[in-house]
N, C-alpha and C positions, 0 to 999 in steps of 0.2 A: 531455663537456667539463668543464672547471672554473675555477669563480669565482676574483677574487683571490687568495683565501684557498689555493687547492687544494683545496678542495671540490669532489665530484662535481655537477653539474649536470644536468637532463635537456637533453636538444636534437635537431634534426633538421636531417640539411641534405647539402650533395652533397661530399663529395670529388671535385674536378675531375682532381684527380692520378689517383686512382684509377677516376674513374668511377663509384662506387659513391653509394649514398644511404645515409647515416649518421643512424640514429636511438637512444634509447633513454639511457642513460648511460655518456657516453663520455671520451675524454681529450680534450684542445684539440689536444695534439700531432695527433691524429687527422686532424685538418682545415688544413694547415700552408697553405693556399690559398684558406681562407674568405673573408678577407680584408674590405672591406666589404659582403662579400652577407651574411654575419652580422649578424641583426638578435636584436637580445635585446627579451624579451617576458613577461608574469607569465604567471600560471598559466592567467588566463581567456583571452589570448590566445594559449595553446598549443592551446587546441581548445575544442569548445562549451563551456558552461557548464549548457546543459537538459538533463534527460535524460529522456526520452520515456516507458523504462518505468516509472521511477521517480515522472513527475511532478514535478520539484523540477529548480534550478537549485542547482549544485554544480562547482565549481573545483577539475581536477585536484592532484592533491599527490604531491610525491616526500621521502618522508623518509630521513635518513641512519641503516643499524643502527647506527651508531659513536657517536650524538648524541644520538638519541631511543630512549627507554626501548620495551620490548615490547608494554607496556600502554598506551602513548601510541597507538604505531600501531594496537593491537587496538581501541581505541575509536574513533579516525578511521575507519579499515576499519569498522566495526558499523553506525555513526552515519551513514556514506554508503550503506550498504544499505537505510537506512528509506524508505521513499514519503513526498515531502514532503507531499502533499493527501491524509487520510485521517479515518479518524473519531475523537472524543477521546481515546476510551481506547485504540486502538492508537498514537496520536500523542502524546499526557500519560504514560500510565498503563503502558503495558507496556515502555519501549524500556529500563528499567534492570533488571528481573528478567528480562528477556528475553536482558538480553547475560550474564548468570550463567548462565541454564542452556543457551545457544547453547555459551557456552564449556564447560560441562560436557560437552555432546554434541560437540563439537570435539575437546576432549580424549581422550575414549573412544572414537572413532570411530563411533558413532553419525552414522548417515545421514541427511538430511533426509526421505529416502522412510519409513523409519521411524518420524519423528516424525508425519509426514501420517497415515501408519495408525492410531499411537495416537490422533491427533486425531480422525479416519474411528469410527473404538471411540467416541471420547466423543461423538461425533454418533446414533452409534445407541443407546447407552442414554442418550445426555440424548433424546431422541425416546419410548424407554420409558417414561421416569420420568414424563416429562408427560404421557404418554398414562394411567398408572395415576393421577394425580393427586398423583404425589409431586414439586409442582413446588421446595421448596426443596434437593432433591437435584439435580433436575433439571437448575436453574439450577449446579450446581456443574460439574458434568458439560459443562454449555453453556458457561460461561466457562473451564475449562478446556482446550474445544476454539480457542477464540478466541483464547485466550494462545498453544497450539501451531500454530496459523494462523499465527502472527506470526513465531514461532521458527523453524518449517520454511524460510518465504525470507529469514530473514538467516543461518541455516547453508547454505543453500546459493550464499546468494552471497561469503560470507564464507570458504569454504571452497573457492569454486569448484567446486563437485559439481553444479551444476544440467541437467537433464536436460530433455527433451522430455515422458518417461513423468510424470514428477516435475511438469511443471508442468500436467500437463493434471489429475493424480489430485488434485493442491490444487485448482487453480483450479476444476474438475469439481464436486468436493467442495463449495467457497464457494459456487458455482452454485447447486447442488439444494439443497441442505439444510435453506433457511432454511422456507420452504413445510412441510415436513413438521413442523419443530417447531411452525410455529400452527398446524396439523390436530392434533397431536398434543394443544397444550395446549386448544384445541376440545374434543377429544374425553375431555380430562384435569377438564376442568370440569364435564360430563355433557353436552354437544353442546345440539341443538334444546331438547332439554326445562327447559336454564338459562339458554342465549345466544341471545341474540336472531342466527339463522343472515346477519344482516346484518355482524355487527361479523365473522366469520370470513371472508365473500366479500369484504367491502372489501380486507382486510389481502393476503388472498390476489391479488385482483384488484391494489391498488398496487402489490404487489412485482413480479408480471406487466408492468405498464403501466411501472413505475418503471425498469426494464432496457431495456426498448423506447425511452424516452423518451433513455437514455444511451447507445442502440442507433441513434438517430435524430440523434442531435446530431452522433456521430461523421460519420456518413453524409454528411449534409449540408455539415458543418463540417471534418470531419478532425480532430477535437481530444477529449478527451473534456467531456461539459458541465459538470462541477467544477472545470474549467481555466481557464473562461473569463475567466473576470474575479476580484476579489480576494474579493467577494461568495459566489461562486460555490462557491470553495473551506472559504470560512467556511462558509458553509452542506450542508457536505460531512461536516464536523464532527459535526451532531445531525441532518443526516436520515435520514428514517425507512426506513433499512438495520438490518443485525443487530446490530450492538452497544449503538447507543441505543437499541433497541426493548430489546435485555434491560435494560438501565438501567431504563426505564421498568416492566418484568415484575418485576424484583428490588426496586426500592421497593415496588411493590404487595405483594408476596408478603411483603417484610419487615412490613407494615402489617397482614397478612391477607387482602388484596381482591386476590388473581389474575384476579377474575372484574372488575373495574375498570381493573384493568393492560391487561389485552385489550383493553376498550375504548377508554382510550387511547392505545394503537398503531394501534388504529382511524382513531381520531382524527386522530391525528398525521401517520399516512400520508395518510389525503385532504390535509391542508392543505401535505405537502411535494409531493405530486402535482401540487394547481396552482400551488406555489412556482417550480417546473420548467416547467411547462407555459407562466406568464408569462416565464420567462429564455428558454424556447425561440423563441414567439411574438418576442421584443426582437431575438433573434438574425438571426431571421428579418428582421426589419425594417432591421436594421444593413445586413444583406449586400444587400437594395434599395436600401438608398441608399448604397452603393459601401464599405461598413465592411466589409470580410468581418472575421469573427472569428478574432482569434487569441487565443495564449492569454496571458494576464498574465508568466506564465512566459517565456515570451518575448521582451518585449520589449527588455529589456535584453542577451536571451540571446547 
């Protein structure tokens, strides 16, 4: 269809003449029988506003090539690829070096599978580095991997190339890997005979418990539990997953105390473990007394 003006419009709707259903962007002439079953409606009411895999509420958009510059839309398209609920520094810190070298790799044809493997590289030698004790490399190599974490699924959704193989070998990837790097910076500090082998089972045991507990909330609830409330997502921000825990490794190591740093990811994990553990407990409670949980996301959705 189009506005006043002759502007293209998106829209959706039946030609009666023809029978058919008409979607997408089209002419008015198209529809010469709409008549008043044409109802006009903004963006959020053309279709939901949440989007599930993303986590974030987000209002469709159609822009004009005639109107809007290249780089206007390459930035809307980027900026709706990101997960609205994540942790600081994928949410603050990475989403503007990230749309440089997405578009780099967009440019060159460079694949999102390929970025995942380089990333997969920087997993097994930041794994090395910590294990021989070279943790200020190590951390290079680590954050490295976390920046191409990030760049892999916005070139693939920005590009449209996203695969099945593709999301299992990142996501797979995100899975395993955090575990091995505290055995490795464990075993990078000189193991039992410097760290107390508590601070090592804790960390290890949180991130264990701490997947289950996000593995229990869905179960129960259908949502994920950083969804839930506005609390929930804040607190998504600094817990004790992988990229605050290297925060935490990389001041220490900047200071000189690795062997301090570990402990407080220690630390930090028990107390985001029973952070969780009372949201879950509340949730629980909600849905007894006839609250079932949804998500913040939502409500307006």
């Amino acid at each position: 269809m189009t506005d006043d003006r002759g502007r293209p419009v998106a829209g959706h709707g039946r030609d009666e003449a023809e029978g058919e259903i008409i979607s997408g962007t089209i002419k008015a002439e198209r529809m010469p029988h709409a008549g008043s079953d044409l109802v006009v409606v903004d963006a959020a009411g053309l279709t939901g506003t949440y989007d599930q895999a993303l986590r974030r509420k987000g209002a469709p958009y159609l822009f004009s090539l005639e109107t809007q510059s290249p780089a206007e839309i390459e930035r809307r398209m980027y900026l709706e690829s990101y997960k609205g609920v994540t942790d600081l520094v994928t949410k603050y810190v990475w989403p503007e070096p990230a749309l440089l070298v997405t578009r780099f790799c967009a440019g060159r044809g460079i694949s999102p599978n390929m970025v995942t493997l380089v990333s997969f590289l920087c997993v097994v030698l930041a794994t090395w580095l910590f294990a021989v004790g070279q943790f200020g490399l190590g951390l290079v190599a680590a954050w490295a991997m976390c920046f191409l974490d990030t760049v892999d699924g916005k070139l693939a959704r920005c590009t449209l190339t996203s695969s099945k193989w593709g999301n299992v070998f990142d996501h797979g990837t995100d899975l395993i890997h955090p575990p091995f790097w505290y055995w490795a910076w464990y075993v990078g500090l000189g193991g039992a005979a410097v760290v107390d082998p508590w601070i090592f089972w804790v960390i290890i045991a949180g991130y264990i418990l701490g997947r289950g507990q996000e593995g229990l909330f869905m179960w129960q609830f259908g949502i994920e539990m950083h969804i839930w409330r506005p609390l929930d997502s804040s607190f998504r921000l600094i817990t004790a997953r992988r990229n605050p825990n290297l925060i935490i490794l990389s001041v220490a190591v900047a200071f000189g105390a690795p062997d301090t740093g570990f402990e407080i990811v220690a630390w930090w994990t028990i107390l985001s473990f029973l952070f969780h553990c009372v949201r879950i407990a509340q949730a629980f409670m909600a849905r007894a007394q006839g609250a079932r949980p949804v998500s913040w996301l939502m409500d307006r959705a």
